[in-house]
mmCIF file of the N, C-alpha and C atoms, coordinates in Angstrom:
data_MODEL
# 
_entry.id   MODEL 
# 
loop_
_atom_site.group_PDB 
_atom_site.id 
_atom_site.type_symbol 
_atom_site.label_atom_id 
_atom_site.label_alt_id 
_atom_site.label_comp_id 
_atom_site.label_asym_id 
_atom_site.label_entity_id 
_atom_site.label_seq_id 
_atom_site.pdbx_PDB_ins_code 
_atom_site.Cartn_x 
_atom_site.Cartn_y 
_atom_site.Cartn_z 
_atom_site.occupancy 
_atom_site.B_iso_or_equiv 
_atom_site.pdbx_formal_charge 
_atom_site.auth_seq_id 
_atom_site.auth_comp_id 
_atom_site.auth_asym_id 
_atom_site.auth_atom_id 
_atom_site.pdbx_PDB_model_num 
ATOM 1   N N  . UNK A 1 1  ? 0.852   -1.171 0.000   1.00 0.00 ? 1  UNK A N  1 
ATOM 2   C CA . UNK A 1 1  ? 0.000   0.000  0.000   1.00 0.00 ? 1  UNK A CA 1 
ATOM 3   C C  . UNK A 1 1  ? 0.895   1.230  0.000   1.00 0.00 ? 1  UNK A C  1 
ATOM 4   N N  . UNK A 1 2  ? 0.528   2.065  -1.131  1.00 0.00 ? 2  UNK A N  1 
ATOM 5   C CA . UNK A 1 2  ? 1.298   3.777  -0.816  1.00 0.00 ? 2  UNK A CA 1 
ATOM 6   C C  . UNK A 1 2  ? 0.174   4.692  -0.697  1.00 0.00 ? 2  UNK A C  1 
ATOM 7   N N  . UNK A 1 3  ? 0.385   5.921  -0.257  1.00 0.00 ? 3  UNK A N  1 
ATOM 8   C CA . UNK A 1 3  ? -0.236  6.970  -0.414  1.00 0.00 ? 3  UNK A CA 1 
ATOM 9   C C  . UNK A 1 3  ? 0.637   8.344  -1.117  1.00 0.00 ? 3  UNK A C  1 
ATOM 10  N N  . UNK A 1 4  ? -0.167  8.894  -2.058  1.00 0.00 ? 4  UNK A N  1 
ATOM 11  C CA . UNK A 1 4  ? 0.278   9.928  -2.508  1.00 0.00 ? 4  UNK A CA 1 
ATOM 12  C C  . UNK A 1 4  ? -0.884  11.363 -1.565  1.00 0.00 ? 4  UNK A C  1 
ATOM 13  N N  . UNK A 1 5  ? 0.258   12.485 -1.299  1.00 0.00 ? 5  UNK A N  1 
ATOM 14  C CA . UNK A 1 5  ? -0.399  13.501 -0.448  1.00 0.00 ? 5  UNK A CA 1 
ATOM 15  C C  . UNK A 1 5  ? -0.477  14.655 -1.678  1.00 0.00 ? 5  UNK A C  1 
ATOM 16  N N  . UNK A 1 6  ? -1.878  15.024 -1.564  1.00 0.00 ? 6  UNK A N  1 
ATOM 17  C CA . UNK A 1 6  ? -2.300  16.395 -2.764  1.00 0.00 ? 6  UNK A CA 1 
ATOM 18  C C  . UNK A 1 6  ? -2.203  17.481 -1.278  1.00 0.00 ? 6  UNK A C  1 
ATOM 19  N N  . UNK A 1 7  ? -2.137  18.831 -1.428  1.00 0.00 ? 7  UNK A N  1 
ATOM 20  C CA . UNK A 1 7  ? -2.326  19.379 -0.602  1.00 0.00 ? 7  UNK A CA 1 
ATOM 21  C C  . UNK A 1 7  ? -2.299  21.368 -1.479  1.00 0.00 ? 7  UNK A C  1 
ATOM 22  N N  . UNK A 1 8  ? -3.405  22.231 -0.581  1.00 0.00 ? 8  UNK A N  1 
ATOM 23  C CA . UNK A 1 8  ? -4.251  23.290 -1.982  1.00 0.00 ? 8  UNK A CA 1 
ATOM 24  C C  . UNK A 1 8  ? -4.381  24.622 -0.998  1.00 0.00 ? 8  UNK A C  1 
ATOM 25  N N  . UNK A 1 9  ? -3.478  25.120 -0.853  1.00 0.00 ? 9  UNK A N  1 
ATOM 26  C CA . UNK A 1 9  ? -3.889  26.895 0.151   1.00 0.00 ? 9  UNK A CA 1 
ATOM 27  C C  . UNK A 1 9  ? -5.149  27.859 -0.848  1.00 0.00 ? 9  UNK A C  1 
ATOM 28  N N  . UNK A 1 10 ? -6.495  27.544 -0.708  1.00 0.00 ? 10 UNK A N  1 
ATOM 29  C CA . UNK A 1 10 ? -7.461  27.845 -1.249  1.00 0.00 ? 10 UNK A CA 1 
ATOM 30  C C  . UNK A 1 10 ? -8.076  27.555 -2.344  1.00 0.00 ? 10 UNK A C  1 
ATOM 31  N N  . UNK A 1 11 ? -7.406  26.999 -3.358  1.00 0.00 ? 11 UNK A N  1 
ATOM 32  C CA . UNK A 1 11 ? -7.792  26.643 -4.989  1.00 0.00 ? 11 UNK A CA 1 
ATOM 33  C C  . UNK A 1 11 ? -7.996  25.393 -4.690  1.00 0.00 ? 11 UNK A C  1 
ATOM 34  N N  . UNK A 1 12 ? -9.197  25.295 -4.147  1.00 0.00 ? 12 UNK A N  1 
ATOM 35  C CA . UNK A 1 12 ? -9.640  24.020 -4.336  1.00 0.00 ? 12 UNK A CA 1 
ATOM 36  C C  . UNK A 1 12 ? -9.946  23.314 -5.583  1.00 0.00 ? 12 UNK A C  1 
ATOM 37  N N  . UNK A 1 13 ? -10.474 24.085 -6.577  1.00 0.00 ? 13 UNK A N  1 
ATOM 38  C CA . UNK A 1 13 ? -11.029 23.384 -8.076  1.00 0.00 ? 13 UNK A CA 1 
ATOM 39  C C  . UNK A 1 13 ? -9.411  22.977 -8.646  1.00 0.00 ? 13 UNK A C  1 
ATOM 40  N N  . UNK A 1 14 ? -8.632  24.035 -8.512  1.00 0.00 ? 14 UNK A N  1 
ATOM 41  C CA . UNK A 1 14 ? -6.932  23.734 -9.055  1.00 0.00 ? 14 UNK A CA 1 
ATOM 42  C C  . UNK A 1 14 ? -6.949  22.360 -8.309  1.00 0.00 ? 14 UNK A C  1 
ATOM 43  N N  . UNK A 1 15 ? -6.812  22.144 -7.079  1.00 0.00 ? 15 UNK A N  1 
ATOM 44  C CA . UNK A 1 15 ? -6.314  20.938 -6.232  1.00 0.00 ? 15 UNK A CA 1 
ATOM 45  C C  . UNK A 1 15 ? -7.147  19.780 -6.841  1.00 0.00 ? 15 UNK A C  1 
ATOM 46  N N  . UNK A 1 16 ? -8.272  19.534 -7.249  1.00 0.00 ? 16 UNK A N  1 
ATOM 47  C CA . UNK A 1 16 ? -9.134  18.717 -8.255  1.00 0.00 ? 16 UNK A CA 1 
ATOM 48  C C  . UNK A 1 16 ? -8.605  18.025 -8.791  1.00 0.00 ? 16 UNK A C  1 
ATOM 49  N N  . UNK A 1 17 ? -7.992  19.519 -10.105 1.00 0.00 ? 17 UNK A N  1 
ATOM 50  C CA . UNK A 1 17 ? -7.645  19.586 -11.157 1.00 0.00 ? 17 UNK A CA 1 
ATOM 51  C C  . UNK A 1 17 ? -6.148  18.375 -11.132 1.00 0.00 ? 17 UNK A C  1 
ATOM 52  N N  . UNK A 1 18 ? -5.481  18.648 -10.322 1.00 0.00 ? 18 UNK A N  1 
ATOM 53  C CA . UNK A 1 18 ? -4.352  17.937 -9.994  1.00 0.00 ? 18 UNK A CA 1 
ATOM 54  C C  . UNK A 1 18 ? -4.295  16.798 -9.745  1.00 0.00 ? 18 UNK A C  1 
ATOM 55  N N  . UNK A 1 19 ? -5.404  16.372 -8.635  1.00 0.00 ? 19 UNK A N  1 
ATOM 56  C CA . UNK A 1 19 ? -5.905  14.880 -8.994  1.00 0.00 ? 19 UNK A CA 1 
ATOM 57  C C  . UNK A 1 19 ? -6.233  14.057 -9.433  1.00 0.00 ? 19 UNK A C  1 
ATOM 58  N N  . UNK A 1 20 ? -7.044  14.632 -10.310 1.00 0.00 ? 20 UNK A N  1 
ATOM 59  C CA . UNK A 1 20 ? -7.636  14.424 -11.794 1.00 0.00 ? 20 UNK A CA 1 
ATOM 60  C C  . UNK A 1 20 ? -6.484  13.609 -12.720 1.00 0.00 ? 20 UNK A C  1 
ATOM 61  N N  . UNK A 1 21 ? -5.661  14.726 -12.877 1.00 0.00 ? 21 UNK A N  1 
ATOM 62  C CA . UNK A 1 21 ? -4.473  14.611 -13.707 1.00 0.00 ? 21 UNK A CA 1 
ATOM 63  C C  . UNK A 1 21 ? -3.645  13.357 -13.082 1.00 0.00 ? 21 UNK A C  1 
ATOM 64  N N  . UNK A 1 22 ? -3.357  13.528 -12.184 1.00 0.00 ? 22 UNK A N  1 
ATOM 65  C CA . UNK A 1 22 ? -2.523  12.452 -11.172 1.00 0.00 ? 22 UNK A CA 1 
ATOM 66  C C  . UNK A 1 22 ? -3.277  10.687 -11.605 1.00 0.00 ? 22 UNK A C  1 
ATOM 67  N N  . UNK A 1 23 ? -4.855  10.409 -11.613 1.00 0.00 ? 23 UNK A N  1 
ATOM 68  C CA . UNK A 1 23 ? -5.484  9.552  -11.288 1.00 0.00 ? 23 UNK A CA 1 
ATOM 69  C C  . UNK A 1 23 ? -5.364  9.596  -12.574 1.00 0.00 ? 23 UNK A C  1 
ATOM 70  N N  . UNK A 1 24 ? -5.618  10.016 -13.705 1.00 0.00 ? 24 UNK A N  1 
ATOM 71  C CA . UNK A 1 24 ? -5.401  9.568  -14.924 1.00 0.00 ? 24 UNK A CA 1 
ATOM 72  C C  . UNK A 1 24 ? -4.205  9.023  -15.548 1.00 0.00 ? 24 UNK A C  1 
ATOM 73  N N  . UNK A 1 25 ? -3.117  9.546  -14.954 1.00 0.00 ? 25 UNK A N  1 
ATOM 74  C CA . UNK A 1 25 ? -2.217  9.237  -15.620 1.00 0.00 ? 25 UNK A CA 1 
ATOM 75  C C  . UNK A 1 25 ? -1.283  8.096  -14.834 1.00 0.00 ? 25 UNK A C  1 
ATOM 76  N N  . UNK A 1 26 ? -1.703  7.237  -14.020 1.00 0.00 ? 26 UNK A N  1 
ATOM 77  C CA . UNK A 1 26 ? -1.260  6.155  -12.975 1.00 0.00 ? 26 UNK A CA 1 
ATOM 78  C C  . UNK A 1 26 ? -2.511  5.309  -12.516 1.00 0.00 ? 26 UNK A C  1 
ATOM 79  N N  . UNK A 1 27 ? -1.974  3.838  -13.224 1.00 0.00 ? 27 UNK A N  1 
ATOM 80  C CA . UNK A 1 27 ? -3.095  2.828  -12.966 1.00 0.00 ? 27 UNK A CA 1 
ATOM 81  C C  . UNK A 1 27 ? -2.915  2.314  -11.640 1.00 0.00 ? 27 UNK A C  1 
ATOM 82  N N  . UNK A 1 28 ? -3.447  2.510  -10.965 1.00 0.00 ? 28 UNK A N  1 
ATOM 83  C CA . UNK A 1 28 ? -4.032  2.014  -9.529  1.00 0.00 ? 28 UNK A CA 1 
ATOM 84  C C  . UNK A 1 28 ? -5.447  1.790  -9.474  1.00 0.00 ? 28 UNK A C  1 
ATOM 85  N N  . UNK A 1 29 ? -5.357  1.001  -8.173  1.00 0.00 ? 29 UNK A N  1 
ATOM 86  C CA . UNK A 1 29 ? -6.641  0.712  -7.162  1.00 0.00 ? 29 UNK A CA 1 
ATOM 87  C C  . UNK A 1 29 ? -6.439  1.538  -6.192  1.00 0.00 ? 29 UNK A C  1 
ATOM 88  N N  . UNK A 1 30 ? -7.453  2.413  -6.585  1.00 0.00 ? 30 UNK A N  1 
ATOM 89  C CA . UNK A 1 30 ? -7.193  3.477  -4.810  1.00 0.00 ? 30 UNK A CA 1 
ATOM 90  C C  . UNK A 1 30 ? -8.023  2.651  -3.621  1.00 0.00 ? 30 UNK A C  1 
ATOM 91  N N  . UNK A 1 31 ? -7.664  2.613  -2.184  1.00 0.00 ? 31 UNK A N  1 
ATOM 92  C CA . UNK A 1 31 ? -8.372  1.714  -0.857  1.00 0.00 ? 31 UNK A CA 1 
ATOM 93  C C  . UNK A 1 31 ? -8.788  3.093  -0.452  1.00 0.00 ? 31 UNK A C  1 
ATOM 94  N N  . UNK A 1 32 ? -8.348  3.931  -0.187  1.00 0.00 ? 32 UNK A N  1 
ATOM 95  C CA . UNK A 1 32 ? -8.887  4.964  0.758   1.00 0.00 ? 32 UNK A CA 1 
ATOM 96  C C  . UNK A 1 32 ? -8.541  6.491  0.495   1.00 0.00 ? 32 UNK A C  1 
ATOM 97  N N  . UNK A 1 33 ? -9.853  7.000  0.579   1.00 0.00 ? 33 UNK A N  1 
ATOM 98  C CA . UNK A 1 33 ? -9.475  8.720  0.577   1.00 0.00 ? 33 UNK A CA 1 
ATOM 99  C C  . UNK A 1 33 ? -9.810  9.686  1.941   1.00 0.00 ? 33 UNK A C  1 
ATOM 100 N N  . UNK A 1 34 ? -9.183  10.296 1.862   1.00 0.00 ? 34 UNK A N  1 
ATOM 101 C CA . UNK A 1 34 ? -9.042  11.041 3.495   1.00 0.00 ? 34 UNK A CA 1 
ATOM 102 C C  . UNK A 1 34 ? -9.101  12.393 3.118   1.00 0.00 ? 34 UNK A C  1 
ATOM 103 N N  . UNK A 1 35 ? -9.790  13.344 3.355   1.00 0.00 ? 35 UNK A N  1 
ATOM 104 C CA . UNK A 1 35 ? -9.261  14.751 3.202   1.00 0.00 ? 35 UNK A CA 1 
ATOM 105 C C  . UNK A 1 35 ? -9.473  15.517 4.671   1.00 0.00 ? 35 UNK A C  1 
ATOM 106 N N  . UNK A 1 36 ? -8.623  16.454 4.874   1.00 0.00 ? 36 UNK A N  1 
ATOM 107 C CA . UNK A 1 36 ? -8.808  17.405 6.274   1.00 0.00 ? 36 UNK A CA 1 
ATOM 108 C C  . UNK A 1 36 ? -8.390  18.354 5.578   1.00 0.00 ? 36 UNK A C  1 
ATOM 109 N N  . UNK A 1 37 ? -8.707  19.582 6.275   1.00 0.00 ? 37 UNK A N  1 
ATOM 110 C CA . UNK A 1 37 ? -8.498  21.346 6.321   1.00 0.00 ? 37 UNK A CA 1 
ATOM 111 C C  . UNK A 1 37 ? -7.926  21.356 7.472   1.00 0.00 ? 37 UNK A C  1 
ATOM 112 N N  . UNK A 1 38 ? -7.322  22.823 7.479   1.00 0.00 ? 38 UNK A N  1 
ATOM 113 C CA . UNK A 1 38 ? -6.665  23.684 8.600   1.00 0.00 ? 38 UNK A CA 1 
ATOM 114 C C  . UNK A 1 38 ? -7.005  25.442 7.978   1.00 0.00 ? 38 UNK A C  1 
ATOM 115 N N  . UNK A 1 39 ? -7.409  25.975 8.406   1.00 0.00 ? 39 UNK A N  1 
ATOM 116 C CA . UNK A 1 39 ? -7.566  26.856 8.892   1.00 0.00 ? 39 UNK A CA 1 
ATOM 117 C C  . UNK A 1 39 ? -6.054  28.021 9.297   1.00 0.00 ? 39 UNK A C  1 
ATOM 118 N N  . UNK A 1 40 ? -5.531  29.039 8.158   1.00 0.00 ? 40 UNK A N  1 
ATOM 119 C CA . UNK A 1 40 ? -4.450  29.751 8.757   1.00 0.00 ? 40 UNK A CA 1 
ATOM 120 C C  . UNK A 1 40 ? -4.820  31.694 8.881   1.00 0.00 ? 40 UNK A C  1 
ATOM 121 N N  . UNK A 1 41 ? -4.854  32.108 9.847   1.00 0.00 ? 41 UNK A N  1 
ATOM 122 C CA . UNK A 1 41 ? -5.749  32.937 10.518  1.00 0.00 ? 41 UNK A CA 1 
ATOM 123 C C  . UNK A 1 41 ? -4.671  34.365 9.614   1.00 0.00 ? 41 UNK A C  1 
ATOM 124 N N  . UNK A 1 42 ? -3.038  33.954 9.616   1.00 0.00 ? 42 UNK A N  1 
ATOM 125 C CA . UNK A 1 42 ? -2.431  35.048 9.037   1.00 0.00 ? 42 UNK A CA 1 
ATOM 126 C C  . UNK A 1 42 ? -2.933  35.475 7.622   1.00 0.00 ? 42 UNK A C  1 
ATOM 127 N N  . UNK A 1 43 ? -3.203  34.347 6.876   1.00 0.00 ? 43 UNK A N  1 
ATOM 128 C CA . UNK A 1 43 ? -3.570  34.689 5.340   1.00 0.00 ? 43 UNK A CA 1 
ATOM 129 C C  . UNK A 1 43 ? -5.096  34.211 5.332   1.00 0.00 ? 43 UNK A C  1 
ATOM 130 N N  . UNK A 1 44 ? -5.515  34.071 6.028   1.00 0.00 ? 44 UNK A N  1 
ATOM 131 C CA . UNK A 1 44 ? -7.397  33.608 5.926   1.00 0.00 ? 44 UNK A CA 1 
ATOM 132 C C  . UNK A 1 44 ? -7.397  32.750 4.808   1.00 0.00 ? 44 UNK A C  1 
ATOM 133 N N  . UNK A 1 45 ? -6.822  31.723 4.660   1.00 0.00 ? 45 UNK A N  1 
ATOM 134 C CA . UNK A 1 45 ? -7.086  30.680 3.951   1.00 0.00 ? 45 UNK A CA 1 
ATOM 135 C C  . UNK A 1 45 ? -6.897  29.302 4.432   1.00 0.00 ? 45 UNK A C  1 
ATOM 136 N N  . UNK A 1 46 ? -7.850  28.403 4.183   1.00 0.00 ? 46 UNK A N  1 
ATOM 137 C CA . UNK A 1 46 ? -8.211  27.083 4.119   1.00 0.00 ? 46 UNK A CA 1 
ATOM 138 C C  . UNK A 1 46 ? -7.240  26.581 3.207   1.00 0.00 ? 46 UNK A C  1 
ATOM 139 N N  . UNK A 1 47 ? -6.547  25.565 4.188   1.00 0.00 ? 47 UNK A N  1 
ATOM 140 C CA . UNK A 1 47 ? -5.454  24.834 3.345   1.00 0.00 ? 47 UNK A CA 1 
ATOM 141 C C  . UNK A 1 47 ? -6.422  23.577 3.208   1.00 0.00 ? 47 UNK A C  1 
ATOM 142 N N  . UNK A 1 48 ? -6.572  22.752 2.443   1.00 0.00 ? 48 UNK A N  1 
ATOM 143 C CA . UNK A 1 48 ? -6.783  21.153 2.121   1.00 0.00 ? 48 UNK A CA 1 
ATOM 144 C C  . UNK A 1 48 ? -6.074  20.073 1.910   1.00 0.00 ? 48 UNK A C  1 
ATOM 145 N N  . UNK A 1 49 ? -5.883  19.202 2.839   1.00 0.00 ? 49 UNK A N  1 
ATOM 146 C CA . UNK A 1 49 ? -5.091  17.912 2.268   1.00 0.00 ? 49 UNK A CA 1 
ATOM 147 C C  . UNK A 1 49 ? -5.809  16.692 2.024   1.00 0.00 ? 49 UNK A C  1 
ATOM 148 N N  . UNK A 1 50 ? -5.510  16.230 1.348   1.00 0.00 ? 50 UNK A N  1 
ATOM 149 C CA . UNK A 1 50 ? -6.043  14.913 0.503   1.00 0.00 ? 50 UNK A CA 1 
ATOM 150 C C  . UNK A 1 50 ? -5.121  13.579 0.333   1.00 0.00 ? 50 UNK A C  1 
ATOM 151 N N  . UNK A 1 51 ? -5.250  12.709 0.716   1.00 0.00 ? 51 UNK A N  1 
ATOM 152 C CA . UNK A 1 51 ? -4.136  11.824 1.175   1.00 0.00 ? 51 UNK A CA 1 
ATOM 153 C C  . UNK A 1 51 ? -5.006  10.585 0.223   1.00 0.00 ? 51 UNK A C  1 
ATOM 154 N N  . UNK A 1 52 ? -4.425  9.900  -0.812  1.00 0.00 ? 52 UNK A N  1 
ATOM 155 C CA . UNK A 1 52 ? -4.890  8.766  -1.310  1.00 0.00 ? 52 UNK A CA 1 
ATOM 156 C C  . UNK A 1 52 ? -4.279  7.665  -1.209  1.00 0.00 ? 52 UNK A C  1 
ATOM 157 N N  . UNK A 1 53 ? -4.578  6.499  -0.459  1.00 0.00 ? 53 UNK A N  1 
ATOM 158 C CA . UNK A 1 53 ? -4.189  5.715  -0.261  1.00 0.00 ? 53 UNK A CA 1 
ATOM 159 C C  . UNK A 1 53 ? -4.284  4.636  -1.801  1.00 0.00 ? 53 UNK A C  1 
ATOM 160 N N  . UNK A 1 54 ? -3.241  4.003  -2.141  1.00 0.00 ? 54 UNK A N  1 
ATOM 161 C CA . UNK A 1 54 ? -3.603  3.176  -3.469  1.00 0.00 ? 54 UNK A CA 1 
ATOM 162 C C  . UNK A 1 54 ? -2.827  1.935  -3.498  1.00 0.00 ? 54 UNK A C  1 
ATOM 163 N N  . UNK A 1 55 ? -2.789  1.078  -4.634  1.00 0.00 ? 55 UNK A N  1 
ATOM 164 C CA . UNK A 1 55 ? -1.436  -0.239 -5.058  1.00 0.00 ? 55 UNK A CA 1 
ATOM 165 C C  . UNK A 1 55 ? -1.922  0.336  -6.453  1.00 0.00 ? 55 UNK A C  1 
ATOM 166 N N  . UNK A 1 56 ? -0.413  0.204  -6.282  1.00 0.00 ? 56 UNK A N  1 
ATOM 167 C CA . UNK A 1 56 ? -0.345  0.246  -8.023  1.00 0.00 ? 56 UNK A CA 1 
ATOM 168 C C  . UNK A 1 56 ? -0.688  -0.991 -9.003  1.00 0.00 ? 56 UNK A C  1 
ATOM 169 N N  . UNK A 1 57 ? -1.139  -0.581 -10.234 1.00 0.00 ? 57 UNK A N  1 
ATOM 170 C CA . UNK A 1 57 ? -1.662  -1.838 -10.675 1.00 0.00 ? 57 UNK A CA 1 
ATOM 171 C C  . UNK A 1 57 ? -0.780  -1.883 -11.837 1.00 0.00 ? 57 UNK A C  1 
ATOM 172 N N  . UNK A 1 58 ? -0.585  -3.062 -12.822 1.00 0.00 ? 58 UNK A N  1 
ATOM 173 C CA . UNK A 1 58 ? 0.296   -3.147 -14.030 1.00 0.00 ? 58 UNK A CA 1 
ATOM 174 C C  . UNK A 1 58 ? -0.899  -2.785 -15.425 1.00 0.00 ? 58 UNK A C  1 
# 
């Protein structure tokens, strides 16, 4: 099992976008998706992380 970490300081549709791209272009079985926020009070933005757990497939 690996996980690849996406992670987006407000552009969430960009951070998508990246996954998107990522999941298309690498054959896997993803097992698990996880996402959390944090909250940074200096720049008022919502960070997002996205953690995909996968095996790679041939």
């Amino acid at each position: 099992m690996m996980v690849k970490v996406f992670t987006s300081g407000g552009d969430v549709a960009r951070l998508e976008a990246i996954i998107n791209e990522w999941l298309a272009s690498n054959k896997v079985r993803v097992a698990n998706v996880s996402q959390s926020y944090a909250y940074k009070s200096e720049d008022s933005v919502f960070h997002t992380l996205v953690s995909i757990w996968y095996e790679p497939q041939s």
